[in-house]
DRENPA-3360 file (N, C-alpha, C; in nm, 2 decimals, always signed):
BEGIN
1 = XXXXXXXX = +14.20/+13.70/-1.45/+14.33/+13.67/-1.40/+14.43/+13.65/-1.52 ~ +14.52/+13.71/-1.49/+14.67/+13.67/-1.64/+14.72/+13.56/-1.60 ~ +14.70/+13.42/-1.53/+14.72/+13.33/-1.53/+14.90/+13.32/-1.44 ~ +14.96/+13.41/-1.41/+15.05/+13.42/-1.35/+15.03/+13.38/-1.20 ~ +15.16/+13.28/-1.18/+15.11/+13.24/-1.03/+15.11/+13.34/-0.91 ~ +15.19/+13.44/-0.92/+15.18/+13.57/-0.81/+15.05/+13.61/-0.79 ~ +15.02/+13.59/-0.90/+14.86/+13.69/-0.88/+14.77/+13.72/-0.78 ~ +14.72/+13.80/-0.76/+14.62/+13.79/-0.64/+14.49/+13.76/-0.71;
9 = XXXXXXXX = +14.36/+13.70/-0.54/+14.25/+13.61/-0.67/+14.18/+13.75/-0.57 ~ +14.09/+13.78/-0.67/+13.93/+13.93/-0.64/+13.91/+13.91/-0.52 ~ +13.87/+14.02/-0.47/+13.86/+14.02/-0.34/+13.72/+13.95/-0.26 ~ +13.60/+13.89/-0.39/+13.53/+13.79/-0.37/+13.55/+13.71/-0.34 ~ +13.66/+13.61/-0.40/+13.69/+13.47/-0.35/+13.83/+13.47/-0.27 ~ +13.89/+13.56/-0.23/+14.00/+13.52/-0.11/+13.95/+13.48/-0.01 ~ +14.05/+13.36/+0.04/+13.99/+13.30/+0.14/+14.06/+13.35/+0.28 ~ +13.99/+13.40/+0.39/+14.05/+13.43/+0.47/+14.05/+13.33/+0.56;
17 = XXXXXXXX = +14.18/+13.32/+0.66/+14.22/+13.21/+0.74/+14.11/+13.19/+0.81 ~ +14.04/+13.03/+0.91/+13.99/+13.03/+1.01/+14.03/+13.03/+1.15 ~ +13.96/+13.10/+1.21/+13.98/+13.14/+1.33/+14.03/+12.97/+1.38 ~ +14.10/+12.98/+1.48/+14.11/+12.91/+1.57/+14.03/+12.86/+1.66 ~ +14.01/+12.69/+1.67/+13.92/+12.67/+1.76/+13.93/+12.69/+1.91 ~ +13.88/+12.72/+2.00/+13.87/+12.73/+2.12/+13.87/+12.59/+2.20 ~ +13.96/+12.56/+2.29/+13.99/+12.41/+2.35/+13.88/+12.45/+2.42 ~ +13.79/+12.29/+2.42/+13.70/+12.27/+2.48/+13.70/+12.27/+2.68;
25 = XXXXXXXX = +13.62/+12.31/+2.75/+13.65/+12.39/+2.85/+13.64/+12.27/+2.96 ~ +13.75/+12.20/+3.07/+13.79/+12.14/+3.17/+13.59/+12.13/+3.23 ~ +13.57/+11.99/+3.28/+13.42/+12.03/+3.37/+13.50/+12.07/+3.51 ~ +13.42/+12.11/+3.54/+13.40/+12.14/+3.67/+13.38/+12.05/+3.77 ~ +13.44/+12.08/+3.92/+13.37/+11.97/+4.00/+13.27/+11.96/+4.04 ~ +13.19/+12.04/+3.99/+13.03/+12.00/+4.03/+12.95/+11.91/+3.91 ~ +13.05/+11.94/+3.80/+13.01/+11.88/+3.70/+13.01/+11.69/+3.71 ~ +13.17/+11.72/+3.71/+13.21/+11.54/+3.82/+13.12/+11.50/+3.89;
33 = XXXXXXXX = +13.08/+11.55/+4.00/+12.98/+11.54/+4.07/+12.86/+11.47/+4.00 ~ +12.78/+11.57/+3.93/+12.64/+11.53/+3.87/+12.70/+11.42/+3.78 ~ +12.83/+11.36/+3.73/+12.81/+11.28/+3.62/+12.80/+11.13/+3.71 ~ +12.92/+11.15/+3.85/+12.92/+11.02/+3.89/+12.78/+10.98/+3.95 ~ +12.72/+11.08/+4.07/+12.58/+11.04/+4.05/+12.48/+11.00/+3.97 ~ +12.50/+11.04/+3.81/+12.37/+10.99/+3.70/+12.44/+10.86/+3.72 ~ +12.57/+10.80/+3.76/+12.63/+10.68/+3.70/+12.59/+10.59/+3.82 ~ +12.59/+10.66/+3.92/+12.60/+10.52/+4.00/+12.39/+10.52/+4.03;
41 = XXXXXXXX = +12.32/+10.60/+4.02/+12.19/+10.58/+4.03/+12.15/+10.49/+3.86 ~ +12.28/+10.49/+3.76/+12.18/+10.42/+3.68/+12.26/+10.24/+3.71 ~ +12.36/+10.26/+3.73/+12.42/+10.07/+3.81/+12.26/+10.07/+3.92 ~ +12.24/+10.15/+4.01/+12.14/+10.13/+4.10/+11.99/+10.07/+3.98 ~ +11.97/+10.12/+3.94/+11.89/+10.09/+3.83/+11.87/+9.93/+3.78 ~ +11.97/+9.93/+3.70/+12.03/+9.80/+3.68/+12.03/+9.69/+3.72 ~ +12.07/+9.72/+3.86/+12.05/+9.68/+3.95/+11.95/+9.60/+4.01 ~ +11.88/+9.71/+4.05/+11.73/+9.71/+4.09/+11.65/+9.61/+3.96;
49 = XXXXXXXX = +11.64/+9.64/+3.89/+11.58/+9.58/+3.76/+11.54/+9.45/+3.73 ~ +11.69/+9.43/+3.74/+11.76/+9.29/+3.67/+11.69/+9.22/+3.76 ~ +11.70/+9.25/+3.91/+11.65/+9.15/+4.05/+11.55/+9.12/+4.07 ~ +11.45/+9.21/+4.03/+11.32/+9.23/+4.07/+11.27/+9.13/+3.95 ~ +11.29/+9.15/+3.82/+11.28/+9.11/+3.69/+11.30/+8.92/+3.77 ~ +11.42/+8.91/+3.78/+11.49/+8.77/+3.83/+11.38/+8.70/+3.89 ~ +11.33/+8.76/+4.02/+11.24/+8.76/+4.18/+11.17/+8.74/+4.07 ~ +11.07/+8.77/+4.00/+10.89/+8.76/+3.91/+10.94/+8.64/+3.83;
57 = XXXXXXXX = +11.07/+8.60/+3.78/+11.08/+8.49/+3.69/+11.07/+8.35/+3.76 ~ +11.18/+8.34/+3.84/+11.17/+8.25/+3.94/+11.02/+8.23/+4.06 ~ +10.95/+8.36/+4.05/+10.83/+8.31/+4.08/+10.74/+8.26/+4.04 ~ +10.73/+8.33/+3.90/+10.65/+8.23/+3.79/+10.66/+8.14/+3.73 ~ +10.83/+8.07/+3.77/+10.84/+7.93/+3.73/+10.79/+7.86/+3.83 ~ +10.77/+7.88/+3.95/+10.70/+7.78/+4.04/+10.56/+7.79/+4.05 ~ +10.56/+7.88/+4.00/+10.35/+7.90/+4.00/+10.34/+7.80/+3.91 ~ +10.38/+7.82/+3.81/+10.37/+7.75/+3.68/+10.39/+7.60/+3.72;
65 = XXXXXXXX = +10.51/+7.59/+3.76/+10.52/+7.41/+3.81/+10.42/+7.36/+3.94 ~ +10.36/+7.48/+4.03/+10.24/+7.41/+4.09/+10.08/+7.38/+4.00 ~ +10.11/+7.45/+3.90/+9.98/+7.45/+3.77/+10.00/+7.32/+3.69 ~ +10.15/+7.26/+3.67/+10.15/+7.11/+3.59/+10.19/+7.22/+3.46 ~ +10.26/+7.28/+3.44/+10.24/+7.37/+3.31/+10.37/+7.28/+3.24 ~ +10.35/+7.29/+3.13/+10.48/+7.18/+2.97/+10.60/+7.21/+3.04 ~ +10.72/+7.19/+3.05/+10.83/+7.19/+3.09/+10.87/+7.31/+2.95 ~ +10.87/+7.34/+2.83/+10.86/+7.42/+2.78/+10.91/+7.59/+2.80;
73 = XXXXXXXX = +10.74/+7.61/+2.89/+10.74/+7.69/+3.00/+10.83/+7.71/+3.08 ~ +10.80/+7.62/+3.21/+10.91/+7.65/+3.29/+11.04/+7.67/+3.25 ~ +11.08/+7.63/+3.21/+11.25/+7.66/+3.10/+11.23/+7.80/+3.07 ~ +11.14/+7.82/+2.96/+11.09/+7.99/+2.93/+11.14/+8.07/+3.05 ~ +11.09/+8.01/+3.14/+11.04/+8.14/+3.28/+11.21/+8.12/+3.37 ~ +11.24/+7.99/+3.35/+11.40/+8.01/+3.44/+11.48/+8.05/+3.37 ~ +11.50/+8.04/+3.25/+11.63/+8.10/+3.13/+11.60/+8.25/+3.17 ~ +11.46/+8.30/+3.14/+11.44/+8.45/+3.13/+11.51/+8.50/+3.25;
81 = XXXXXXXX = +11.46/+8.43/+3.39/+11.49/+8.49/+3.51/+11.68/+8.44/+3.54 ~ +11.71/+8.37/+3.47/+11.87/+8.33/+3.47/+11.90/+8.48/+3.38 ~ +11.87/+8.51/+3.26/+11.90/+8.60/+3.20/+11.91/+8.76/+3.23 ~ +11.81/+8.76/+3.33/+11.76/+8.94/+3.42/+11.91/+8.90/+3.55 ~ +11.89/+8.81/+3.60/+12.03/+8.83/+3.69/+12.15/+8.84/+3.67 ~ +12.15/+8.78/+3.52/+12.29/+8.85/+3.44/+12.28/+8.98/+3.45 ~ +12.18/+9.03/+3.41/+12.18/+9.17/+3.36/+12.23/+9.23/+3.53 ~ +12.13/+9.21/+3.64/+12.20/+9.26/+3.72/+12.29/+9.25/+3.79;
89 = XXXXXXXX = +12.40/+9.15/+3.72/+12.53/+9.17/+3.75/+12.63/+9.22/+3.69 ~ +12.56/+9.25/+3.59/+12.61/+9.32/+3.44/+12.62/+9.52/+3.49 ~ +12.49/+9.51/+3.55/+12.42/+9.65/+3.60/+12.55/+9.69/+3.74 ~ +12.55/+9.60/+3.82/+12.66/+9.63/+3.92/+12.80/+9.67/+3.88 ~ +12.83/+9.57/+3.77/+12.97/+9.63/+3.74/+12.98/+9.76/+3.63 ~ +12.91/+9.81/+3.61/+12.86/+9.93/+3.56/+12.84/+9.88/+3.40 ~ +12.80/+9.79/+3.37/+12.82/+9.78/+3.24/+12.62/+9.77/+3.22 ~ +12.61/+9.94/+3.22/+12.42/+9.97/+3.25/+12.37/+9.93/+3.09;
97 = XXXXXXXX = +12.42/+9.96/+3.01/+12.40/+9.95/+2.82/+12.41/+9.77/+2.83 ~ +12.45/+9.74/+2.81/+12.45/+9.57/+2.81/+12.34/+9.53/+2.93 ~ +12.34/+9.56/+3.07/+12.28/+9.55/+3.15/+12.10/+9.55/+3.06 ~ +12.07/+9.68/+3.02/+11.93/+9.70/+2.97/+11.89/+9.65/+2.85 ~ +11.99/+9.56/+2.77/+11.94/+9.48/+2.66/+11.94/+9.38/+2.74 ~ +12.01/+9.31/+2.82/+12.00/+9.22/+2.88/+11.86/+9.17/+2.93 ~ +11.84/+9.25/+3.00/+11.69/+9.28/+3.02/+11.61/+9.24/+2.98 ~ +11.59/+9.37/+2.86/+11.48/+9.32/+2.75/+11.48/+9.19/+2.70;
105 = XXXXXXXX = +11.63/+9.13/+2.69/+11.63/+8.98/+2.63/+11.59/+8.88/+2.74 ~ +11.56/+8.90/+2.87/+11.53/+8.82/+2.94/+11.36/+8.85/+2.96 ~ +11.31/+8.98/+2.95/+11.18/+8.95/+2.96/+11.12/+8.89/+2.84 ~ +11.17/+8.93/+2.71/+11.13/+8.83/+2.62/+11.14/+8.72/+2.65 ~ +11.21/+8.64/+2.62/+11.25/+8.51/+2.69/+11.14/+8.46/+2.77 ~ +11.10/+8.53/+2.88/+11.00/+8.52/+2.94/+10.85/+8.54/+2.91 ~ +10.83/+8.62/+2.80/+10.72/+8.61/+2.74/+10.67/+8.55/+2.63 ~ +10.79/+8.50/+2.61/+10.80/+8.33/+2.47/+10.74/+8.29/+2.55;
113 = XXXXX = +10.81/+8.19/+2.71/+10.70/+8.10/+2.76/+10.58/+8.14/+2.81 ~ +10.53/+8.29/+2.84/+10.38/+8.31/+2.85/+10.31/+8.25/+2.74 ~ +10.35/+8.31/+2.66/+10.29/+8.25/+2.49/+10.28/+8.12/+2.48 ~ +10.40/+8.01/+2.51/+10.35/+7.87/+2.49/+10.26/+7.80/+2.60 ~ +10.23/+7.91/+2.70/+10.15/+7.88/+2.81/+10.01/+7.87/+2.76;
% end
């Protein structure tokens, strides 16, 4: 190159323009379709979960207080089952992601007091 700014650079390194991206393509209503159904079967989920989770906590705090078990425990087993019915209220209002740590933090919870059991 003669260092002149006109210059043209070898036909190796010219850069040719990029194409234009292509706008990403509108879904479909069948698409809508499949998404609000994955959405409301995973609130059902959530749902379902948190309850059942709840129902086993609260039943094993009373097994447990017909056994004389540490107060410890029972606290373990009602916090955890206080904690799963958050979750499925958490689950109903669609909020499924919080809903499923919720969860897991309540069966933990619940399996701290197996352990001190």
């Amino acid at each position: 190159m003669s260092g002149r700014p006109d210059s043209d650079l070898p036909p190796d390194t010219q850069t040719t323009p990029e194409p234009a991206a292509e706008p990403a393509a509108e879904p479909t209503g069948d698409e809508d379709l499949l998404l609000v159904e994955q959405a409301r079967r995973a609130r059902w989920a959530a749902v379902g979960t948190g309850a059942l989770l709840a129902l086993a906590g609260t039943a094993a705090t009373a097994l447990r207080a017909a056994d004389a078990a540490p107060a410890l425990v029972l606290a373990a087993y009602g916090c955890g089952a206080a904690v799963c019915a958050l979750a499925a209220v958490l689950g109903a209002r669609g909020r499924t992601r919080r809903a499923l740590w919720t969860t897991v933090a309540g069966v933990m919870v619940m399996a701290l007091g197996d352990h001190f059991d």
